[in-house]
NUVO-899723 format. One record per residue (C-alpha): residue number from 1; x, y, z. Coordinates in steps of 0.05 Angstrom, whole numbers, always signed. Example, Ala and Ser with C-alpha at 12.3 -4.5 7.8 and 13.67 -1.06 7.14 Angstrom:
// residues 2
<atom><k>1</k><x>+246</x><y>-90</y><z>+156</z></atom>
<atom><k>2</k><x>+273</x><y>-21</y><z>+143</z></atom>
END
This chain:
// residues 97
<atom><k>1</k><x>+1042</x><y>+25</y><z>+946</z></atom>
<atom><k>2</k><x>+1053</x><y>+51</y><z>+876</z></atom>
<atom><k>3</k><x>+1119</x><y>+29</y><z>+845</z></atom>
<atom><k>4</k><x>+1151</x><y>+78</y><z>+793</z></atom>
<atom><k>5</k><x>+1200</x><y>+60</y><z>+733</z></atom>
<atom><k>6</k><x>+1220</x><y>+123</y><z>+703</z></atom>
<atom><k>7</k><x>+1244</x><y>+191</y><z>+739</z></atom>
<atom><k>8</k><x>+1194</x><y>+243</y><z>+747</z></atom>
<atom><k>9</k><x>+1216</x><y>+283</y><z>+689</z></atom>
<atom><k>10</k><x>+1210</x><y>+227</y><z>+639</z></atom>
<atom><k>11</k><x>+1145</x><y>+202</y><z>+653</z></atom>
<atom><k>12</k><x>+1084</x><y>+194</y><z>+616</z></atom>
<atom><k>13</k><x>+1012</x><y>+204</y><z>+633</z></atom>
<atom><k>14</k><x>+948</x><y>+181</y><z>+585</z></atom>
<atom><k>15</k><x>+947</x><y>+261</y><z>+561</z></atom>
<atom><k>16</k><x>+1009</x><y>+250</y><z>+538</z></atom>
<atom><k>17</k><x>+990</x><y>+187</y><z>+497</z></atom>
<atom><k>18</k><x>+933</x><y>+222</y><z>+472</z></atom>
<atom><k>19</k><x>+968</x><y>+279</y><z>+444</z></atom>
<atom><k>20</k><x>+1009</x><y>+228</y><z>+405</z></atom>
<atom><k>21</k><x>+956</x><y>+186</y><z>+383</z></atom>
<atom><k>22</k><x>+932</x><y>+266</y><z>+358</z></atom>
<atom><k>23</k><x>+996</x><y>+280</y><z>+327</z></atom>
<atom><k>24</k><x>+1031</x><y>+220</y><z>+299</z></atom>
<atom><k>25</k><x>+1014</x><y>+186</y><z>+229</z></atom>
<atom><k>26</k><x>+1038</x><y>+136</y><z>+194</z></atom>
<atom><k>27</k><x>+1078</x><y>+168</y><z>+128</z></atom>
<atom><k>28</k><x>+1100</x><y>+98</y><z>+96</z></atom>
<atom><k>29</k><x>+1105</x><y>+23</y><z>+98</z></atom>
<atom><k>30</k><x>+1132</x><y>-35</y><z>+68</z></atom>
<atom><k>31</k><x>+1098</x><y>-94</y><z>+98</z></atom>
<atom><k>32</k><x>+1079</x><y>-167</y><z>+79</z></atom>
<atom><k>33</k><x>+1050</x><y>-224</y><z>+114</z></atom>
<atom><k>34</k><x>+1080</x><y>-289</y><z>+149</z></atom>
<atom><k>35</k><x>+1056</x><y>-341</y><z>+186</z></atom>
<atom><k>36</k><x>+1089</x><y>-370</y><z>+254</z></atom>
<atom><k>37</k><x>+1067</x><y>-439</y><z>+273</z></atom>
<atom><k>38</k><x>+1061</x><y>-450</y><z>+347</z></atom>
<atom><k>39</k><x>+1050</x><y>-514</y><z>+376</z></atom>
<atom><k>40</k><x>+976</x><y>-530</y><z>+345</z></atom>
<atom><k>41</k><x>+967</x><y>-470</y><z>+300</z></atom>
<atom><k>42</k><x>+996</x><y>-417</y><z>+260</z></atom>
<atom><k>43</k><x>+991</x><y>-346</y><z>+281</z></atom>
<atom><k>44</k><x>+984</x><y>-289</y><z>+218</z></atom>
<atom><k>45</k><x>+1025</x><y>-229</y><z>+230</z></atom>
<atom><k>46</k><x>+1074</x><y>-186</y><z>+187</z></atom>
<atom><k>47</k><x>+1142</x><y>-169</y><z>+177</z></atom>
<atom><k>48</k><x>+1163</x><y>-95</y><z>+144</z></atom>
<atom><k>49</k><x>+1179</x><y>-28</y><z>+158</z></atom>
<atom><k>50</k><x>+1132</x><y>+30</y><z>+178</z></atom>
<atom><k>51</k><x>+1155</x><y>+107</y><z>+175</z></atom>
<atom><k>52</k><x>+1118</x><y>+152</y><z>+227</z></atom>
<atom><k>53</k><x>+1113</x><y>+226</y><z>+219</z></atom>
<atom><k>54</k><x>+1098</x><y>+280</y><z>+274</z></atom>
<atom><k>55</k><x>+1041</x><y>+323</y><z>+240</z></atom>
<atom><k>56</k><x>+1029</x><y>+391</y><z>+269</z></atom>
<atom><k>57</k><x>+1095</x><y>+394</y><z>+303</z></atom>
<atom><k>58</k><x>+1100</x><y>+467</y><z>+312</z></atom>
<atom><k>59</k><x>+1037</x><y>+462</y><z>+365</z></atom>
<atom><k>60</k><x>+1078</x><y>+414</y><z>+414</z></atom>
<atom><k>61</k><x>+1137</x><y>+443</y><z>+430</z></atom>
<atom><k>62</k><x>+1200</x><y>+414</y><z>+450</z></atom>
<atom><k>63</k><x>+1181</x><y>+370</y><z>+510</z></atom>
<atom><k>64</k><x>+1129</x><y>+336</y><z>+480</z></atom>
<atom><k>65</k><x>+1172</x><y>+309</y><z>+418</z></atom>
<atom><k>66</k><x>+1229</x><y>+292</y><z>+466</z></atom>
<atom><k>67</k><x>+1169</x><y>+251</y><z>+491</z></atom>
<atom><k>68</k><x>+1154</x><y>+214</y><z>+433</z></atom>
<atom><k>69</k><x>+1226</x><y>+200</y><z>+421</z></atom>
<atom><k>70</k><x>+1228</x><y>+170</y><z>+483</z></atom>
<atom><k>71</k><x>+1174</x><y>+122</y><z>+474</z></atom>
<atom><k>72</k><x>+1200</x><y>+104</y><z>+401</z></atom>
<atom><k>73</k><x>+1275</x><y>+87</y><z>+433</z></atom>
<atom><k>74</k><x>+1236</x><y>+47</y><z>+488</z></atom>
<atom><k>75</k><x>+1193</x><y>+1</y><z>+433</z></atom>
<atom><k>76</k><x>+1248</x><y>-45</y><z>+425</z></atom>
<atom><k>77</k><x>+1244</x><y>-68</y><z>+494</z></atom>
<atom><k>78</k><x>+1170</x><y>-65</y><z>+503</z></atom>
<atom><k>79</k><x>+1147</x><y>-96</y><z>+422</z></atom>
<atom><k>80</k><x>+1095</x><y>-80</y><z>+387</z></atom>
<atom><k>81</k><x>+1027</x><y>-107</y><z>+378</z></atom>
<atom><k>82</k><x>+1010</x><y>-176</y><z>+418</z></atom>
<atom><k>83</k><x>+1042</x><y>-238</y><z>+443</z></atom>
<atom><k>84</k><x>+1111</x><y>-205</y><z>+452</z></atom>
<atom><k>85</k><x>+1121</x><y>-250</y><z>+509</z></atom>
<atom><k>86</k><x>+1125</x><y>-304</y><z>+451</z></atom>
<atom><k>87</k><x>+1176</x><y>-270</y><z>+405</z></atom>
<atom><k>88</k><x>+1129</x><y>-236</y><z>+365</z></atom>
<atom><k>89</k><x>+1128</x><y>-154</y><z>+359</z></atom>
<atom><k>90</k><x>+1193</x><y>-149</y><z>+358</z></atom>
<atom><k>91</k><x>+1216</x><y>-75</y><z>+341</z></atom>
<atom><k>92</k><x>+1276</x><y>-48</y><z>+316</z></atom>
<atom><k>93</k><x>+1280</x><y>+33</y><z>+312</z></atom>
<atom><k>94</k><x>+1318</x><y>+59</y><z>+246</z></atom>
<atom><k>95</k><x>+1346</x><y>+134</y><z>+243</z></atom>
<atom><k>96</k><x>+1330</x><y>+176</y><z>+185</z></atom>
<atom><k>97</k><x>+1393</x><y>+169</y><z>+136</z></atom>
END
């Protein structure tokens, strides 16, 4: 049995992950490092802010960057990176001013 967690018109297959991994770059960041100490060690990650920039945009069309706006509005829920379960990759989405 195959559970599903998003209507049929908002879902996403691998092509579709492909074609972003294709078409999005990263345009700017603003990043430095931290440390987080867990119980027995401290884990490197970072803390910043990353700008993304669809490249190409006039060969997707419509659907497909209503697609990629849909998985940038879901990051916050999902994070970013590893050990989210542990607080870390936590993701906050900022609109252009």
């Amino acid at each position: 049995m195959s559970r599903c967690f998003a209507p049929q018109d908002l879902r996403l297959n691998i092509n579709t992950l492909d074609l972003v991994a294709a078409h999005v770059a990263v345009s700017r960041f603003r990043l430095e490092t931290r440390a987080v100490i867990f119980v027995c060690y401290p884990q490197i990650g970072f803390v910043g802010t990353v700008s993304y920039r669809i490249i190409r945009s006039r060969c997707l069309g419509h659907d497909l960057i209503r697609r990629i706006n849909i998985l940038a509005d879901y990051a916050p829920f999902c994070g970013t990176g590893h050990k989210t379960t542990q607080g870390m990759g936590q993701t906050q989405r900022l609109r252009r001013r």
